[in-house]
N, C-alpha and C positions, 0 to 999 in steps of 0.2 A: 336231781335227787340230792337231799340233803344228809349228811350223817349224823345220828341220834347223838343226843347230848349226854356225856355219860358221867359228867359233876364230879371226874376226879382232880381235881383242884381243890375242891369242898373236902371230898374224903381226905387228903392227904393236907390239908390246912392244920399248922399247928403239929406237926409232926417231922421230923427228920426222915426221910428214906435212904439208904445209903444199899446200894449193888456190892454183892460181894462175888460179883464174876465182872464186874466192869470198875473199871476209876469214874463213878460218879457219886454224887451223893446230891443232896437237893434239901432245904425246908431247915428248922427250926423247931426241938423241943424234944420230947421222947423220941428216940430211934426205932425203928422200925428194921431189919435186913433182911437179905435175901437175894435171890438170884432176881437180874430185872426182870425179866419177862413173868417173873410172879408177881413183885412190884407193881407192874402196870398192869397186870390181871385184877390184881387187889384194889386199887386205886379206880380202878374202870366197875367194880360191884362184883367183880366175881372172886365170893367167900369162901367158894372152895379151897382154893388156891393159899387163902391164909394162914393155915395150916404148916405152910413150906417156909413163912418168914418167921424171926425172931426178935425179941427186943421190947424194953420197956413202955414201947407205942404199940406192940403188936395186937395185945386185946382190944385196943381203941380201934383200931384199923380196921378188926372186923367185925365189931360194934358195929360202927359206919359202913363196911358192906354188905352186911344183913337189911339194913332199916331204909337205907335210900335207894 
């Protein structure tokens, strides 16, 4: 069994994501923040969740988790 492909690489292409509960940050361009596990909810299509991050990426974000 294989696990679906969930094109967040694509979503988060062009974008800065930075955890503001963890020392990580990743990527290049508008910032996007938030707690990770919203991050990677966002990044994986789920829009709900966009809601919880902030930052000058963050409509793009979920732009891109609405459409893909």
């Amino acid at each position: 069994m294989y696990a679906p492909v969930i094109r967040g690489a694509l979503r988060a292409r062009g974008l800065r994501l930075v955890a503001t509960d963890l020392d990580w940050a990743h990527g290049r361009g508008p910032e996007v923040r938030g707690k990770a596990e919203a991050l990677l909810l966002a990044i994986a299509g789920r829009a709900s969740v966009v809601g919880e991050l902030a930052g000058e990426g963050q409509a793009e974000l979920e732009r891109r988790s609405r459409t893909w």
